[in-house]
N, C-alpha and C positions, 0 to 999 in steps of 0.2 A: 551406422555407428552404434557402437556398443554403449550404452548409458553407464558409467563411472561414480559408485557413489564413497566418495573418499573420507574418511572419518580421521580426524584429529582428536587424540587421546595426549593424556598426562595425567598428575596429582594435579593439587590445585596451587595454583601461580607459576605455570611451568612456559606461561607465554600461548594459551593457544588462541586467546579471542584475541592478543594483536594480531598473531597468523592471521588468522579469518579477516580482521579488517584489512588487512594487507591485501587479501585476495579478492574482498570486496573491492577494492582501491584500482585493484588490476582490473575490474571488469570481469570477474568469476562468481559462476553461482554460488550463495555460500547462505548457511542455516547457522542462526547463532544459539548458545549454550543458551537451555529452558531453564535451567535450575532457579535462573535468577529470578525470572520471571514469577517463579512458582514461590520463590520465596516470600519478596515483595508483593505480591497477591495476598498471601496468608498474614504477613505483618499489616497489610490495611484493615483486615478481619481480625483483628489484633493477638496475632500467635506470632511471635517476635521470631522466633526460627523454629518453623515446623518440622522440618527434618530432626533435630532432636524431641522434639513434645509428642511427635507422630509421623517414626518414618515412613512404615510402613504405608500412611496413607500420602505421603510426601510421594517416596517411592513410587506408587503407584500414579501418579498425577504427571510424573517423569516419565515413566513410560508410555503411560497415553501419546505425550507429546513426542518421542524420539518415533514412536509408531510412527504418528501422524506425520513427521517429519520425511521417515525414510519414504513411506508413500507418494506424499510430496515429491519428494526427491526421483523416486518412478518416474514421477509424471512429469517434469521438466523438460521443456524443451532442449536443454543445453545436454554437452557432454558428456561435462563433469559437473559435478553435485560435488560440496566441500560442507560438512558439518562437524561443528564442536560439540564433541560429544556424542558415541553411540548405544547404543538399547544396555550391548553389555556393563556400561558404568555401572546400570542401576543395579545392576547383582551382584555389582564389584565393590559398591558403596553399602551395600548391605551385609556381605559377608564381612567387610571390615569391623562394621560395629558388631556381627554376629545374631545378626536377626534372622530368623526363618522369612520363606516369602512364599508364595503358591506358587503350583509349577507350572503357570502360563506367561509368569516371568521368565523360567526357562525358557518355554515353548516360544516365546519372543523372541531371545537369543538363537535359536535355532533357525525360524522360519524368515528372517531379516538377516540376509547376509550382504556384507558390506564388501568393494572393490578391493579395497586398500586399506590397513590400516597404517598412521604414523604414528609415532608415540616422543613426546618431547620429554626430557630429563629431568629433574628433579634439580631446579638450580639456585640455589641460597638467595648468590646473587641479585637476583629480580623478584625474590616472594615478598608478597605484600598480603598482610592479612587486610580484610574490611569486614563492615558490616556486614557481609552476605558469605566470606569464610573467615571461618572460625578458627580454623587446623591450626594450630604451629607449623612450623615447616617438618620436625622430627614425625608429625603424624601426615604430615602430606609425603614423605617418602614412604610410609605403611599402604598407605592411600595407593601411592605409585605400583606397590608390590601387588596387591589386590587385583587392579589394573591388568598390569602383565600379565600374571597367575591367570587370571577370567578369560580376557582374550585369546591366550594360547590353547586354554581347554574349550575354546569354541571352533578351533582350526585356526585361528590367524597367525599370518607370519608377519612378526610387527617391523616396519621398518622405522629405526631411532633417528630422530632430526636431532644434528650436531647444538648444540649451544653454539650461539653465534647471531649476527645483526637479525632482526628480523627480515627484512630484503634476502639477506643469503638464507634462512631459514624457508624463506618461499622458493629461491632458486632452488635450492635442496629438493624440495617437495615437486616443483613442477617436472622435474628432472627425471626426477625416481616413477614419476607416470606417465 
């Protein structure tokens, strides 16, 4: 069997870590979104959102971990590997604010290529900002475009999951693999 490692993209509140627990629910291997992690780490360090104060080293702490993640994901014994969020974000969340990055963030995007990508819609209805995003919703559909834009100049053909229950959102997904 072919190892499958399936990446869930969107802006931010577009639904993709209920996917992931969903597909955790079912019994699939699944990597949940760092960002949070990284953030909450840096606010015990007391830098309240480092991703603004320093993204680039933000950025950079993101990538370590989608690395370490997709490797991870190599190494599974299972089929399918399902993560929120892949390597491209991080250059997709940087080009949005307009920051330069070194080119081994490219060379990352390059040498880590993913199965599948999905990509979830941009949807009013369900955003919810918190402590850890910030965005309005008008800059998480910028966010979304960044996204797209990134992934396609990396080769991916994105497949869009419909808005809809999350249950039919994983049938969606398990379908189309």
């Amino acid at each position: 069997m072919q190892k499958k490692i399936i990446v869930i993209i969107g802006g931010p509140g577009t639904g993709k870590s209920s996917i992931i627990k969903g597909l955790v629910a079912k019994g699939y291997c699944c990597y949940p979104e760092i960002s949070r992690e990284v953030t909450l780490e840096a606010q015990k360090r007391g830098i309240e959102q480092l991703f603004l104060e320093d993204p680039l080293l933000f950025s950079q702490m993101l990538l370590d971990g989608r690395i370490k993640q997709f490797n991870d994901a190599r190494n599974e014994p299972n089929q399918w590997v399902f993560i929120d969020r892949g390597i491209p974000d991080v250059v997709a969340y940087l080009d949005y604010i307009g920051d330069d990055y070194p080119a081994h963030f490219i060379d990352a995007c390059n040498e880590n290529v993913y199965t599948k990508i999905f990509i979830l819609p941009p949807w009013e209805e369900i955003y919810e900002s918190d402590s850890e995003r910030y965005e309005n919703f008008e800059q998480a559909k910028k966010i979304q475009e960044h996204l797209t834009d990134t992934y396609k100049k990396y080769g991916y053909d994105l497949i869009e999951v419909p808005k809809d229950s999350i249950d039919n959102r994983i049938l969606f997904i398990l379908d189309k693999i």
